[in-house]
C-alpha positions, 0 to 999 in steps of 0.5 A: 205865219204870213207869208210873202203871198199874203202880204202881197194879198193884203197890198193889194186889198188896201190899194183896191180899198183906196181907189173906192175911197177916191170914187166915193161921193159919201163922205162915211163910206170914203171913210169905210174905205179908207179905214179898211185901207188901213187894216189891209197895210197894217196887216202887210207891213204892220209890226203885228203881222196881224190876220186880215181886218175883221169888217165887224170890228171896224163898223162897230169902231167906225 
């Protein structure tokens, strides 16, 4: 189950990952970060309440 703390950990994962992503200068790591971005939320306030992204799902996806 995810608990409020959780969902607190991953806004805060996804607000961190979309700072990198604004100070990125390459463009596919701006797009890592702001894929990671999306996991994080989706796992705070996404309909699934998912567990936290898996990084090897996304680069094998990216």
């Amino acid at each position: 189950m995810i608990t409020d703390k959780d969902r607190l950990y991953f806004q805060t994962r996804a607000e961190a990952e979309l700072r990198l992503a604004a100070e990125a200068e390459d463009p596919v790591v701006c797009q890592a970060h702001y894929a990671m971005a999306t996991e994080y939320l989706e796992a705070a306030h996404g309909a699934n309440m998912r567990l936290p992204p898996d990084p090897q799902r996304l680069a094998r996806s990216g």
